[in-house]
N, C-alpha and C positions, 0 to 999 in steps of 0.2 A: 466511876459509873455506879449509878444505885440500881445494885442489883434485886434479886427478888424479892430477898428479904426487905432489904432498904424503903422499896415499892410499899411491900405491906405495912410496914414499920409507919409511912407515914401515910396511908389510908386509917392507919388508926389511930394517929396521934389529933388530926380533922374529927374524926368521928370524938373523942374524946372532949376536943376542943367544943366541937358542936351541943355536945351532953350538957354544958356550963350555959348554953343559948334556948334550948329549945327541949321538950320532951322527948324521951326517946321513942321511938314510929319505926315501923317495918323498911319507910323509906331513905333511913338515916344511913346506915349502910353503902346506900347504891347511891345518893349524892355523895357523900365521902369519895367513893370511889371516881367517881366523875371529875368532882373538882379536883383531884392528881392528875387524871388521864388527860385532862385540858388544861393544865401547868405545861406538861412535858410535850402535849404536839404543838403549845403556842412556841414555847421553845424551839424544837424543830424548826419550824419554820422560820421564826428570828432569825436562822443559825445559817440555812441555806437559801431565805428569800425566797424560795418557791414556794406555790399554794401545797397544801400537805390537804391527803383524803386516806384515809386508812377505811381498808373493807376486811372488817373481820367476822371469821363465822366460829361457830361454836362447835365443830364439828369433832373435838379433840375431847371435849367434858359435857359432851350433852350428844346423845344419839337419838336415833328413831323417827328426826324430821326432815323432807326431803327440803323443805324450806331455807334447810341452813346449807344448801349447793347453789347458785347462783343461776336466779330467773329472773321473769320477764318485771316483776312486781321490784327489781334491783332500783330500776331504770328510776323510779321515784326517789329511792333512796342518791340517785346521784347527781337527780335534778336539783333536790331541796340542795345538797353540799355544795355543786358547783353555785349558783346563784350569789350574786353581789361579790363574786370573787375576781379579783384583775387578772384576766387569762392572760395577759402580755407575760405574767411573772411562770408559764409555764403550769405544770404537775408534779408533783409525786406520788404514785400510786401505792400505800402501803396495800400490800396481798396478803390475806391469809384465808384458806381454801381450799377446799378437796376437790372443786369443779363444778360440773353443772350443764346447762342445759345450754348446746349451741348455737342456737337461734337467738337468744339472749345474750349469749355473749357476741356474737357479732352486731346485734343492735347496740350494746351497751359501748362497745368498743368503736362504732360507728360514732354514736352519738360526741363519745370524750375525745375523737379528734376533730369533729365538726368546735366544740369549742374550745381545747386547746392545739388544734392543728398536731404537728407529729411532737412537740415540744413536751412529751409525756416520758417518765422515770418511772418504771417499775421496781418498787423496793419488798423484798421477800427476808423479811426477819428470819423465820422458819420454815413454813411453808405454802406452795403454791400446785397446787395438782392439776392435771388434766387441761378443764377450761381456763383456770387460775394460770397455766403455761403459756395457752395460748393468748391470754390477755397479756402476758409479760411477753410475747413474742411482737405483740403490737407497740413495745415500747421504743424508742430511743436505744436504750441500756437497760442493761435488768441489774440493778443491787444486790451482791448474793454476801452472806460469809461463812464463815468454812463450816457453819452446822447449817447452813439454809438449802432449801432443794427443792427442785420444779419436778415433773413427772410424765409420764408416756401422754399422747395426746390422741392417742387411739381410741374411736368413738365405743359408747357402750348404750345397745338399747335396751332399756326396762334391766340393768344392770348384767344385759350380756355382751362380752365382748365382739362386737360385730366384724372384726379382723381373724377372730377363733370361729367363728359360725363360717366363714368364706372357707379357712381352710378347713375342718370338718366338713362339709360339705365336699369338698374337692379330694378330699384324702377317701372319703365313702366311695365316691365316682370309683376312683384307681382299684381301691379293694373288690370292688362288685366289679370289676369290669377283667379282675384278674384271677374273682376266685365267687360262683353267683352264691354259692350256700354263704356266703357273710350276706344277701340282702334281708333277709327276715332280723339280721341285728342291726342294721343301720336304716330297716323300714322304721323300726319303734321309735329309732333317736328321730329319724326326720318327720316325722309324722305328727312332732309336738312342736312345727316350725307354722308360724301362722302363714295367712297366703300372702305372696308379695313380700316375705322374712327377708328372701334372701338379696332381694334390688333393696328394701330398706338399707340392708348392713351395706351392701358398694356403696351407695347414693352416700349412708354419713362418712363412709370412709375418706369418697369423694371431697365431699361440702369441706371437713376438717381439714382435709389436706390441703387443699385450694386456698381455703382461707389465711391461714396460717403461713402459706408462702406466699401468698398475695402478703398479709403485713412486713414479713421478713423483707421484703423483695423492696416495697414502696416505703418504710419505716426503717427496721431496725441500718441498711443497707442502701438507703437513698443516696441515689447520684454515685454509688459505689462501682468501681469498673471489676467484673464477674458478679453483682447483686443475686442474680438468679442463679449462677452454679451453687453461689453459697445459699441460701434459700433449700436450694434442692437437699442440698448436703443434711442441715439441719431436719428438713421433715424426713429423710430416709431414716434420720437414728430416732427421733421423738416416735414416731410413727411406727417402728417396725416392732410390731406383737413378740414375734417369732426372735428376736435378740432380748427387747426389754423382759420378757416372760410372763409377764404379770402388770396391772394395772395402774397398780400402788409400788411400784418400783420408785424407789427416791435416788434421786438425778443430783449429784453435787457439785458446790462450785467448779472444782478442777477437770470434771468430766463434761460439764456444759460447755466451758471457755476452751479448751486445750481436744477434745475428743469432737463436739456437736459443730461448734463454732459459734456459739452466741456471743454475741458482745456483751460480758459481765465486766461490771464496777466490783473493787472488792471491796467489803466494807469496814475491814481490818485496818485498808490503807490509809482511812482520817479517825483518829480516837476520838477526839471531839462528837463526830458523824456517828460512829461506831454505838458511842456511849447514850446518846440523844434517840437512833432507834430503837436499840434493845431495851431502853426505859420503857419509851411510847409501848412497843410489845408486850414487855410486862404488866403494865397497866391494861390492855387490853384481855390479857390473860384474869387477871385478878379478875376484871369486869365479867368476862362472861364463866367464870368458874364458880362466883360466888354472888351473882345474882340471876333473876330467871331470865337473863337478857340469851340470845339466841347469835343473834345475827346487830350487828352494828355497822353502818356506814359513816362517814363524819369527817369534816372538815378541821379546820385549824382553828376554826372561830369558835367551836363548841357547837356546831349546827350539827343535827344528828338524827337519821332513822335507827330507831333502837326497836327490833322486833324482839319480843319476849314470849313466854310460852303461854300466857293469858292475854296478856294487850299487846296492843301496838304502839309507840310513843313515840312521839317527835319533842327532840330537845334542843331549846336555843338558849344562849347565853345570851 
């Protein structure tokens, strides 16, 4: 398998190549980089005959925009990739993501089963957080390998945990109703709760959880006899603030499959498969590490929304 080095090795042997063709330009670089990253997902695909869509965000080498969590402006991104593609031959969803906004992901997740029906593979190289979970929750099977990991799916508004706002709230209630001089310390904390704060937090708590066993139930577990016990099973552990602790909890193969109950592929089990994603990943890393590229969506063909931190591009081969 060409590992990272390997990856970079031949990002610059292209570029070098290129140097004998043409002058060297700011742009020489991030074609280089390109023409590897659409070797390796034509590959993939060759390899397992399904359409290949990798959505990667830059969220790991590039901070401070909310742009790179998955919104409504996605949906573009995954109209240009699906087009002219044989949906008979299925999905693979390559993931990588810290989450994002739910409204968006359940349109986005609407949209990719209206055109590949449930015949969708979620594959998580490294990582899939949050909204990233529950889009792998709408798959088929989720691809995991033993360093790859999905994440709580507990909503957060304007970056607060709306599962910790319920029970702060409720834990005040007790304190004040058990002892009044704690109200003057828990007027200040609720007093910085906007109106309507606390139906927002149930309502997404709601929406999230609903959704999410709604795909378990109709997708991951179709036509399966107990689908909804198992459903339930899964969003009590994704879902539960108060066990996961924290937001950014990373969720690993053995404890998704063996503890939650998701249906994981492992991706140990084919070296060929094995060797053919972690390429594609790497090349995706290279991409957004070492150009001002942000956000990438993209097909097998080379079709591609590449948001950058000055322009916006769309790439076809």
């Amino acid at each position: 398998m060409p590992n990272w080095k390997d990856v970079l090795d031949e990002i610059k042997a292209y570029q070098t190549e290129r140097t004998l063709e043409m002058q060297k330009s700011s742009q020489q670089s991030q074609t280089a980089i390109d023409i590897v990253r659409h070797k390796y997902l034509k590959s993939l695909y060759d390899f397992t005959g399904r359409n290949v869509i990798a959505y990667y965000s830059g969220f790991l080498s590039k901070t401070g925009s909310l742009q790179m969590e998955i919104n409504d402006e996605d949906k573009n991104g995954f109209m240009m990739a699906i087009n002219k593609l044989d949906r008979s031959k299925g999905l693979d969803l390559i993931l990588h993501t810290p989450g994002g906004d739910i409204a968006a992901t359940q349109s986005i997740v609407d949209y990719l089963h209206q055109m590949f029906g449930h015949n969708i593979r979620a594959i998580i190289p490294q990582i899939a957080m949050s909204a990233g979970t529950m889009v792998a929750c709408s798959c088929k099977t989720i691809v995991m390998s033993k360093h790859s990991n999905l994440g709580p799916i507990d909503p957060h508004l304007r970056g607060i945990p709306a599962f910790g706002v319920i029970q702060e709230f409720k834990r005040a209630c007790k304190e004040i109703k058990d002892d009044q001089t704690r109200i003057p310390i828990w007027q200040s904390i609720i007093s910085q709760y906007r109106p309507s704060f606390l139906s927002q937090c149930e309502n997404a708590i709601n929406w999230s959880n609903s959704f999410v066993q709604e795909q378990l139930e109709q997708v991951m577990f179709e036509g399966e006899q107990g689908a909804k016990d198992k459903a339930k099973k899964i969003i009590k552990k994704l879902a539960n603030y108060s066990d996961n602790k924290t937001h950014n909890r990373h969720i690993h193969l053995n404890e998704c499959e063996n503890e939650i109950g998701l249906k994981v592929e492992k991706l140990e089990d084919d070296q060929v498969f094995q060797d053919l994603v972690l390429t594609v990943h790497h090349c995706y890393m290279h991409a957004l590490m070492n150009t001002p590229a942000y956000k990438i969506i993209e097909n097998h063909l080379g079709t591609a929304l590449v948001k950058r931190e000055a322009i916006q591009a769309i790439q076809q081969r």
